[in-house]
Backbone as numpy.savetxt, mean C-alpha at the origin, in Angstrom:
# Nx Ny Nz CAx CAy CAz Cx Cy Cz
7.21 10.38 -14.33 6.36 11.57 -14.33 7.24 12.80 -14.33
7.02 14.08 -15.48 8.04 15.25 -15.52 7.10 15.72 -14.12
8.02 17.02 -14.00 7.71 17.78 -12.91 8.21 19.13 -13.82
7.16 20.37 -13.68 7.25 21.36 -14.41 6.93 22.65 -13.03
7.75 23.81 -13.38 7.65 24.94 -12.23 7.65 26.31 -13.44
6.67 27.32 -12.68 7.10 28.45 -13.50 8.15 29.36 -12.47
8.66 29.30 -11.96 9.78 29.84 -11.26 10.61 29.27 -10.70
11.93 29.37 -10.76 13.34 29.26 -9.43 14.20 29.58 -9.51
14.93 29.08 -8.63 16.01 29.71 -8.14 17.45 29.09 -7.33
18.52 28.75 -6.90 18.81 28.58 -5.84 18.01 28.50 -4.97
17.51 29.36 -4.44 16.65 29.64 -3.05 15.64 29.10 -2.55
14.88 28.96 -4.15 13.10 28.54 -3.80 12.49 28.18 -5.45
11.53 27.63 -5.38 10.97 27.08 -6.83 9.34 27.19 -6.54
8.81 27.44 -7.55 7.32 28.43 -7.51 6.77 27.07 -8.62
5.94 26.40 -7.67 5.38 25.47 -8.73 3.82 26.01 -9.45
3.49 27.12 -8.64 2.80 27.88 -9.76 1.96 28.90 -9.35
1.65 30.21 -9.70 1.08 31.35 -9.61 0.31 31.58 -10.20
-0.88 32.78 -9.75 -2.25 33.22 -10.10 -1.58 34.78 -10.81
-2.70 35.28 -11.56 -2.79 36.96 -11.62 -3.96 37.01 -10.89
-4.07 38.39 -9.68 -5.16 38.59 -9.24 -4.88 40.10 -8.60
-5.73 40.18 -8.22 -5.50 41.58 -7.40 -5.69 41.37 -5.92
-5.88 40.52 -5.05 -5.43 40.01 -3.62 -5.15 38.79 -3.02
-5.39 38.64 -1.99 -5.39 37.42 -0.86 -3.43 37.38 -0.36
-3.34 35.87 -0.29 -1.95 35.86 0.45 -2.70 35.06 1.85
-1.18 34.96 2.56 -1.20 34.03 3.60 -0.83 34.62 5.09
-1.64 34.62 6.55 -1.86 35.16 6.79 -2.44 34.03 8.29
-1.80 34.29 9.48 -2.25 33.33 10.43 -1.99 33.81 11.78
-2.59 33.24 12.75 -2.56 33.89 14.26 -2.76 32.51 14.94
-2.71 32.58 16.25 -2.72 31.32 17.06 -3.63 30.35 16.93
-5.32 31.22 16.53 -5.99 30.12 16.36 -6.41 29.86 14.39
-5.78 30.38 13.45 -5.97 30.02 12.60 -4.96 29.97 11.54
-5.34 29.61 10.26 -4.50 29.82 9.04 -5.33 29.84 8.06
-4.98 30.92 7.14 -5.50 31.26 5.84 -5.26 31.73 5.01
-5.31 30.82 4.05 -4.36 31.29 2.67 -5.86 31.40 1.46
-5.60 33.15 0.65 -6.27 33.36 -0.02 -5.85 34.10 -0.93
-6.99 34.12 -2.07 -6.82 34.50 -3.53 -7.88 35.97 -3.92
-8.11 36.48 -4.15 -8.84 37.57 -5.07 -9.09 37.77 -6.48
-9.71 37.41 -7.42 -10.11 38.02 -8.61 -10.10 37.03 -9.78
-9.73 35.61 -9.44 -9.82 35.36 -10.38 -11.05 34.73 -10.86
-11.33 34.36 -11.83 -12.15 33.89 -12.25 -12.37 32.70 -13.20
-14.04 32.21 -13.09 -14.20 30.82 -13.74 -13.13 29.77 -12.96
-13.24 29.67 -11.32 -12.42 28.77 -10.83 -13.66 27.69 -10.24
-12.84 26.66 -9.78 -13.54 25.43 -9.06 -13.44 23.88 -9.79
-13.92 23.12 -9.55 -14.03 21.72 -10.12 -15.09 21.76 -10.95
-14.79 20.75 -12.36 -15.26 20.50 -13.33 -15.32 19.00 -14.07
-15.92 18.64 -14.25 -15.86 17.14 -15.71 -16.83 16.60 -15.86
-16.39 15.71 -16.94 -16.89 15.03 -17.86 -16.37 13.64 -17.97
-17.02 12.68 -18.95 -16.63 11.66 -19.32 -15.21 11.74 -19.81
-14.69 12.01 -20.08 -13.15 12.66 -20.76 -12.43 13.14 -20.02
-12.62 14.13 -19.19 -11.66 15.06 -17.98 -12.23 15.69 -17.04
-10.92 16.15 -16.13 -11.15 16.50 -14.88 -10.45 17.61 -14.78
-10.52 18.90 -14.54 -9.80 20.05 -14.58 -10.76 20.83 -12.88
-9.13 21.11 -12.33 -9.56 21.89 -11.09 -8.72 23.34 -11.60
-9.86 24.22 -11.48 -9.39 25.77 -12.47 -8.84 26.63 -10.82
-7.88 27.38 -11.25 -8.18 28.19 -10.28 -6.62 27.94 -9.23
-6.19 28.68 -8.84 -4.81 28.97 -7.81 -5.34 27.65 -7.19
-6.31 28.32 -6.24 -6.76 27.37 -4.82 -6.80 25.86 -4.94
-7.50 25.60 -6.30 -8.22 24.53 -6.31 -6.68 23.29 -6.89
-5.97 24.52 -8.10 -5.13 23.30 -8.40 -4.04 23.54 -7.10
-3.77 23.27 -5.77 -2.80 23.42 -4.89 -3.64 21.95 -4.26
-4.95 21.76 -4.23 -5.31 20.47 -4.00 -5.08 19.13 -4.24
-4.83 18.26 -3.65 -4.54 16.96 -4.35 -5.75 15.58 -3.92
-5.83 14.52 -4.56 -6.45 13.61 -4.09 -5.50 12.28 -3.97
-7.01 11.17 -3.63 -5.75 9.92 -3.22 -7.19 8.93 -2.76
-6.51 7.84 -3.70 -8.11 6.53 -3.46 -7.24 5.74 -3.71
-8.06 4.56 -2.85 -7.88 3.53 -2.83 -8.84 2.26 -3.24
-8.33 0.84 -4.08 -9.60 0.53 -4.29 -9.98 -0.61 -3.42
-11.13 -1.48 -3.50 -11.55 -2.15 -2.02 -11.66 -3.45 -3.27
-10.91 -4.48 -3.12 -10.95 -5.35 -3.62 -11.81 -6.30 -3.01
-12.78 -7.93 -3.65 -13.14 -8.61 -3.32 -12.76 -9.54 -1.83
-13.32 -9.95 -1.34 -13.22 -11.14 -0.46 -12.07 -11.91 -1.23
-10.81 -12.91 -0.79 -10.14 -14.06 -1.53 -10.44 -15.19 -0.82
-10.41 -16.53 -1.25 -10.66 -17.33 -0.87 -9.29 -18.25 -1.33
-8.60 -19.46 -0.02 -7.20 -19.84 -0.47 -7.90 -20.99 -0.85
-9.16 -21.91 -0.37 -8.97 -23.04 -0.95 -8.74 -24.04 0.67
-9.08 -24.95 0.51 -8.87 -25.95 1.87 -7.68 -27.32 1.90
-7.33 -27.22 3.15 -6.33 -28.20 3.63 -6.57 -29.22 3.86
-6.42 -29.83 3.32 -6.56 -31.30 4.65 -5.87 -31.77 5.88
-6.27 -31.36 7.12 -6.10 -31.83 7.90 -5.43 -33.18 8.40
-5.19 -34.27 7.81 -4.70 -35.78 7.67 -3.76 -35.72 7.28
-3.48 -34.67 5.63 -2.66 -35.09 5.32 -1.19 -33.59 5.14
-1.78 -32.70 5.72 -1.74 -30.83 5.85 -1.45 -30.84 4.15
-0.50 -29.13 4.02 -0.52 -29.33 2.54 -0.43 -27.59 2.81
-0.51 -27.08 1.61 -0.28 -25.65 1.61 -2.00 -25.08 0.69
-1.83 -23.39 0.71 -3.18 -22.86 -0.08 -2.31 -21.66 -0.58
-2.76 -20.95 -1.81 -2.35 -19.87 -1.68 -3.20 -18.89 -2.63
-3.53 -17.35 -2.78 -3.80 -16.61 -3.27 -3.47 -15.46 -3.27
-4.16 -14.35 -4.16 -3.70 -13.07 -4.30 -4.90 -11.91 -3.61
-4.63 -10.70 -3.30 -5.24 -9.56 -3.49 -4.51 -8.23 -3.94
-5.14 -7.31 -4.73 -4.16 -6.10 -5.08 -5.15 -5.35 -5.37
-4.57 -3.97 -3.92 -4.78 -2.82 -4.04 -4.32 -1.91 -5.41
-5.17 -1.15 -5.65 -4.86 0.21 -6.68 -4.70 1.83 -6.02
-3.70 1.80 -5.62 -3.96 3.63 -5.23 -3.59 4.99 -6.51
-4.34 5.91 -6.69 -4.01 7.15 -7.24 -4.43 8.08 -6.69
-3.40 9.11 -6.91 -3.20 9.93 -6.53 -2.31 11.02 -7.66
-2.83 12.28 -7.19 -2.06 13.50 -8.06 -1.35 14.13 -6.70
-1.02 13.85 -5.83 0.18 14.35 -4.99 1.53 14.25 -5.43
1.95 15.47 -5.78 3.41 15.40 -6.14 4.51 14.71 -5.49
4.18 14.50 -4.19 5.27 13.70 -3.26 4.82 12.12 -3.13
3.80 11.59 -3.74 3.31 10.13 -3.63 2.51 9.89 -2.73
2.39 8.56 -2.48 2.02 7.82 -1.32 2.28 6.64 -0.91
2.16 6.33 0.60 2.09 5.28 1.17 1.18 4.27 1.07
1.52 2.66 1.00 0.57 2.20 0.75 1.20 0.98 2.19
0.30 0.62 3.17 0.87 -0.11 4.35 -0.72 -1.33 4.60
0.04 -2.41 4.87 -1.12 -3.51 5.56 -1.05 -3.93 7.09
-2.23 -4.30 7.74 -1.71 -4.90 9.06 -3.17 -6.08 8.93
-2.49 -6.98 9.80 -4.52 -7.41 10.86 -5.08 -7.11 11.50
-6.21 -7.68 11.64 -7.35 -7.13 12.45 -6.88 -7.89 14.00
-6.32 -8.69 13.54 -6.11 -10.03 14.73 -4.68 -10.28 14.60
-4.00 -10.64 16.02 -3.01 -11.67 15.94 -3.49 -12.87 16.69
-2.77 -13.89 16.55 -2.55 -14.01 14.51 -2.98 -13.53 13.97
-3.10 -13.32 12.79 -4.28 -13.09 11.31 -4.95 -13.62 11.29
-5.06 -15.49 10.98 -5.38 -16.20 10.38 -6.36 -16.99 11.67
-7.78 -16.83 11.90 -8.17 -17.40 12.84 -9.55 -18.01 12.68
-9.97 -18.76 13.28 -11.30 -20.05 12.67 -12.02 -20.10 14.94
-12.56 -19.10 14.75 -13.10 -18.96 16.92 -11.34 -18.51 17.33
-11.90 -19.58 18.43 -10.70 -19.38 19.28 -9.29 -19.95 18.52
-9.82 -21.04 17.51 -8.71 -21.62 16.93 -7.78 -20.91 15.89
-6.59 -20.57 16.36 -5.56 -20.20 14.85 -4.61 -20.56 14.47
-3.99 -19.84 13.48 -2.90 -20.57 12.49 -1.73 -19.33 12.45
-0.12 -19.85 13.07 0.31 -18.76 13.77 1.14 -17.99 12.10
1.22 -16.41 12.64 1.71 -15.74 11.58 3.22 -16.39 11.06
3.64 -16.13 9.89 4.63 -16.62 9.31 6.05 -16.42 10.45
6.90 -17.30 10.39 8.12 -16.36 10.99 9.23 -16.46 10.01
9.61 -15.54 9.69 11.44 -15.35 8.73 12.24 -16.07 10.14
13.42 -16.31 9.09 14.12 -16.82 9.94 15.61 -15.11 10.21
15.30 -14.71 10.05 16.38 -13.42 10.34 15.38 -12.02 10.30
16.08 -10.70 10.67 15.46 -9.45 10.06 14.46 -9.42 9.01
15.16 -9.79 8.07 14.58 -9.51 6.96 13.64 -10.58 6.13
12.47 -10.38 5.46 12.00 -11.62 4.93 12.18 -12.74 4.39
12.16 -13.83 3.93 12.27 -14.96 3.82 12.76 -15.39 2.51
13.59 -15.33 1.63 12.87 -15.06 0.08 12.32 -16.51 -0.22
12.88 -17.56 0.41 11.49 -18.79 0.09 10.66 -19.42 1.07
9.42 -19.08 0.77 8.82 -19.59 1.74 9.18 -21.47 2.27
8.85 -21.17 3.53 9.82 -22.51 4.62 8.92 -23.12 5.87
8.20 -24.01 5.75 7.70 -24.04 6.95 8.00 -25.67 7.44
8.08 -26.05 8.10 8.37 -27.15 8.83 7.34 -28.09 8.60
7.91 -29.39 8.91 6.13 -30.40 8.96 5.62 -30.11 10.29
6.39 -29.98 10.92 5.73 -29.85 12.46 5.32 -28.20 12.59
4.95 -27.74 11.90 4.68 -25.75 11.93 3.39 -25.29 11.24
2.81 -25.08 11.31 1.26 -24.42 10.19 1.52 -22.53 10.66
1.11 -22.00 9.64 1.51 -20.56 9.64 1.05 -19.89 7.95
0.72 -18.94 8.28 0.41 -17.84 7.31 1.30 -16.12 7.14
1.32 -16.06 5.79 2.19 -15.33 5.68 2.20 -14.46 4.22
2.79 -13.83 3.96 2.16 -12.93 2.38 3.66 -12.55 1.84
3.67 -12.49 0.26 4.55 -11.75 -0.19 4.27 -10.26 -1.02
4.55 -9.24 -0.68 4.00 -8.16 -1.72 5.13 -7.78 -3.12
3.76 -7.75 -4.22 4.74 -7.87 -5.95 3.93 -6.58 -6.34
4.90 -5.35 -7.14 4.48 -4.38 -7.97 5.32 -3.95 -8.10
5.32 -2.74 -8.96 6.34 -1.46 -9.40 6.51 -0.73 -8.27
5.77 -0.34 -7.17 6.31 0.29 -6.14 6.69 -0.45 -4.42
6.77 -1.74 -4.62 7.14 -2.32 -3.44 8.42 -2.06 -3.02
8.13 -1.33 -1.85 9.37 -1.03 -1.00 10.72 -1.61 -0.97
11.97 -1.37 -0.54 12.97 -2.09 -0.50 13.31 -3.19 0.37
12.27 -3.42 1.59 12.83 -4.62 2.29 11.43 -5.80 1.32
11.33 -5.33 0.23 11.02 -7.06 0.27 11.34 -7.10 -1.53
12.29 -6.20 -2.13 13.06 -6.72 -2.85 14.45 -7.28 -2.70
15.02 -7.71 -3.90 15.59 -9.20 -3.59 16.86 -8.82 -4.80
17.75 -9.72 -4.38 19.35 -9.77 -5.34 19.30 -11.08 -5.96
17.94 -12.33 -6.05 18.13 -13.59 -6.92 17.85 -14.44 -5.31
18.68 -14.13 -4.47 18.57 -15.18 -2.91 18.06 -14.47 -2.09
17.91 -13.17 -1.42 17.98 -12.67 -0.02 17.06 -11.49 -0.40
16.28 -10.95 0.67 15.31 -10.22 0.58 15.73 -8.95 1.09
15.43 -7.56 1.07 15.84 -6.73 1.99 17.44 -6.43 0.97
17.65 -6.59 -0.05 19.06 -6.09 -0.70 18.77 -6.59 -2.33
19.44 -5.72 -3.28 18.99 -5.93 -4.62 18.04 -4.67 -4.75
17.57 -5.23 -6.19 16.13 -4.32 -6.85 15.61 -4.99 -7.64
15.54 -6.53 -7.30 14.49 -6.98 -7.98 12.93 -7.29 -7.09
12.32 -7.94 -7.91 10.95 -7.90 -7.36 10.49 -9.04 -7.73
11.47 -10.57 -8.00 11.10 -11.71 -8.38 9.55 -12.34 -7.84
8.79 -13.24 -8.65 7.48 -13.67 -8.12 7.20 -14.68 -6.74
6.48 -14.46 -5.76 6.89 -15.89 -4.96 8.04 -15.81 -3.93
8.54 -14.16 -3.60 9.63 -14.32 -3.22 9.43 -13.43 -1.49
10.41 -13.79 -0.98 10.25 -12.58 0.44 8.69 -12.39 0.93
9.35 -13.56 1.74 7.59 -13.98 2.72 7.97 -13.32 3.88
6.74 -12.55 4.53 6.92 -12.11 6.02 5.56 -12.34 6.76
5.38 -11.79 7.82 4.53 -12.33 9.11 3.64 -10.57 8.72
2.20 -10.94 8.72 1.18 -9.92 8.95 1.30 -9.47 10.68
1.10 -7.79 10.78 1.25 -7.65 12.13 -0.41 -6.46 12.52
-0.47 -6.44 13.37 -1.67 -5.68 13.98 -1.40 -4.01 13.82
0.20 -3.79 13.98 0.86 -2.81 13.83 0.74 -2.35 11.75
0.76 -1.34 11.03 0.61 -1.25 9.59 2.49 -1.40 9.30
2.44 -2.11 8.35 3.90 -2.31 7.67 3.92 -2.05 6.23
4.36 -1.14 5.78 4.30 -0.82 4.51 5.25 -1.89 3.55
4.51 -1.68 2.39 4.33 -2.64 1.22 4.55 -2.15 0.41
4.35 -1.15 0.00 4.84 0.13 -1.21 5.00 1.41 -1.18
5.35 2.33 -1.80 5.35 3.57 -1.81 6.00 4.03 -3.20
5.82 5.36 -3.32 6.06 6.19 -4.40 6.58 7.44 -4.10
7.49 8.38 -4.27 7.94 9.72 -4.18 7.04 10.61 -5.32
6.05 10.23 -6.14 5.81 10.90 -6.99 4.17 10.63 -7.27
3.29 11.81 -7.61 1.82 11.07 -8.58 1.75 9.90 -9.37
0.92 9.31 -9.36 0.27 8.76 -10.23 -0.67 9.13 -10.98
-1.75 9.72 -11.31 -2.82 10.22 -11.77 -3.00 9.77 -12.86
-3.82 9.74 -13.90 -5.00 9.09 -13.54 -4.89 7.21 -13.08
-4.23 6.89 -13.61 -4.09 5.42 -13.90 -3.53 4.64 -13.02
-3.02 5.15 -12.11 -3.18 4.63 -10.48 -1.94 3.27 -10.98
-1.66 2.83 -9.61 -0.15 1.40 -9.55 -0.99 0.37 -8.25
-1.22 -0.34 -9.32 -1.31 -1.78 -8.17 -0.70 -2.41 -7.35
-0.68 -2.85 -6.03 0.20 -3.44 -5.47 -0.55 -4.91 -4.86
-0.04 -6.17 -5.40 -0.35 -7.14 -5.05 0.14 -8.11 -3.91
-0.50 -8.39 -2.87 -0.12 -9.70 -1.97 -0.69 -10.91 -2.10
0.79 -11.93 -2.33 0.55 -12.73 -2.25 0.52 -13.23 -1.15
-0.29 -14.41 -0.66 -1.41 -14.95 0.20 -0.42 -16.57 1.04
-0.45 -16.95 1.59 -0.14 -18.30 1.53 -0.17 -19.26 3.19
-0.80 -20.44 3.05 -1.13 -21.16 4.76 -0.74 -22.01 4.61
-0.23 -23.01 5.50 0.23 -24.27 5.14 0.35 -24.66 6.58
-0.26 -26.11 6.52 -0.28 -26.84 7.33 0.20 -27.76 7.58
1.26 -27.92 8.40 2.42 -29.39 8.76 2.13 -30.41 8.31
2.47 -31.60 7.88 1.89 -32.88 7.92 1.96 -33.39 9.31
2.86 -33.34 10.09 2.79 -33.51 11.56 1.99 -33.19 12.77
1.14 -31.97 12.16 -0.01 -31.08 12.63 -1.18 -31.85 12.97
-1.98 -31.79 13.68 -3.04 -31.91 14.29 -4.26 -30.83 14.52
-4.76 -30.41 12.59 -5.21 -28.90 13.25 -6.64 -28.79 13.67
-7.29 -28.07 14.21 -8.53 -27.74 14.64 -9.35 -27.41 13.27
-10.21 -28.53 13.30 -11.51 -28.25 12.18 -12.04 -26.38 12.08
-11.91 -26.30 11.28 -13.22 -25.22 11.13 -12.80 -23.64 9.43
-13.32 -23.47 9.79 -13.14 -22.05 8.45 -12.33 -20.71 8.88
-11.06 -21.15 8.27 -10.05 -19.53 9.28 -10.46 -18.54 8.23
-10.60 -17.48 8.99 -10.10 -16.02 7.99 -9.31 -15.38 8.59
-9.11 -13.93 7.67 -8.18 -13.39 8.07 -9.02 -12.07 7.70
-9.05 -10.98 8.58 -9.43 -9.36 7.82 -7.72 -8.83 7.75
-8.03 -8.15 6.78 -6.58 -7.60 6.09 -6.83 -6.18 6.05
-6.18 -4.78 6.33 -6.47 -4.07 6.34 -5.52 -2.85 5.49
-5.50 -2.78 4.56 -4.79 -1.37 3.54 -5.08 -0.31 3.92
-4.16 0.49 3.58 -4.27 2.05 3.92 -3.09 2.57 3.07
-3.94 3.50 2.58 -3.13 4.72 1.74 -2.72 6.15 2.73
-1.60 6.85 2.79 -1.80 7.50 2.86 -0.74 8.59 2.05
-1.11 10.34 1.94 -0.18 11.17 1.38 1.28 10.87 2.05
2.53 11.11 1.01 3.71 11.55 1.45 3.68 12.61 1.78
């Protein structure tokens, strides 16, 4: 994405100015207010085709959505004989903020992954940093996610073996543990607009063969959040 200014300097850079005959900026303990005078034909506008915010005020505004993807479903274990499940979900955020955004997941629950009282414990890496192949023991059942896109952060890209070093973004790779706490998954220094960047997690449970697990239907609530840089 270019980045365009009608002024700078050393000093300072003017990403863009009105003609008018007042306002300015202007604040005291209990407020702040920044205003304009004279111009005209300003505010929000569109159509099937475009979106134009006219006006000093209006273009200094930015937005930022997120989209709410379906329910996933991994599919069932057998218990007798355990075995693994796995699936996807992927968020879309856009935004026209010049500085980007954050895009972070957590659970609703620890564990995540829970069926009543009964659950299935979050993934564990075996070091700092994520896993790049997923590993679970026969004697272990656990859930755990990998996140894949153009803007996934640097601890869960990868150099071919190891997660957390490199710049790749191989498929299937750098598994970590969902936390109650938000852990970001992607980000951007820059807009997107209109056409927004997906960021996908992959999904994955697996149950020991050594395991003995408790009957019933686990879920998990998963929770995204966007926010401005």
């Amino acid at each position: 994405m270019a980045s365009g200014y009608v002024a700078s300097s050393t000093n300072y850079r003017l990403e863009s100015d009105s003609v008018n005959f007042g306002g300015g900026f202007s604040s005291s303990t209990n407020y702040e207010i920044e205003s304009t005078a004279g111009e005209v034909a300003t505010g929000e506008s569109e159509s099937t085709n475009y979106k134009i915010k006219a006006g000093y005020q209006q273009m200094l505004a930015s937005s930022l959505s997120i989209s709410a993807p379906s329910n996933v479903s991994l599919g069932s274990i057998d218990g007798t004989t355990g075995g693994s499940v796995t699936g996807s979900v992927a968020w879309t955020v856009i935004t026209d903020n010049s500085a980007g955004y954050i895009l972070a997941v957590r659970s609703s629950t620890n564990p995540a992954l829970t069926s009543g009282s009964n659950t299935i414990a979050d993934y564990t890496p075996t070091g700092a940093a994520p896993d790049y192949a997923w590993s679970v023991g026969t004697s272990g059942s656990e859930f755990g996610f990998s996140p894949e896109g153009t803007h996934v952060v640097q601890r869960y890209l990868d150099n071919g073996s190891s997660c957390n070093t490199g710049a790749s973004n191989n498929s299937d790779t750098c598994w970590d543990a969902f936390s109650t706490s938000n852990t970001t998954v992607a980000s951007s220094a820059s807009g997107n607009s209109p056409t927004g960047t997906a960021s996908t997690l992959k999904l994955q449970a697996q149950i020991g063969a050594d395991v003995e697990p408790s009957d019933g239907t686990y879920a998990a609530t998963i929770i995204a959040t966007a926010t401005a840089q």
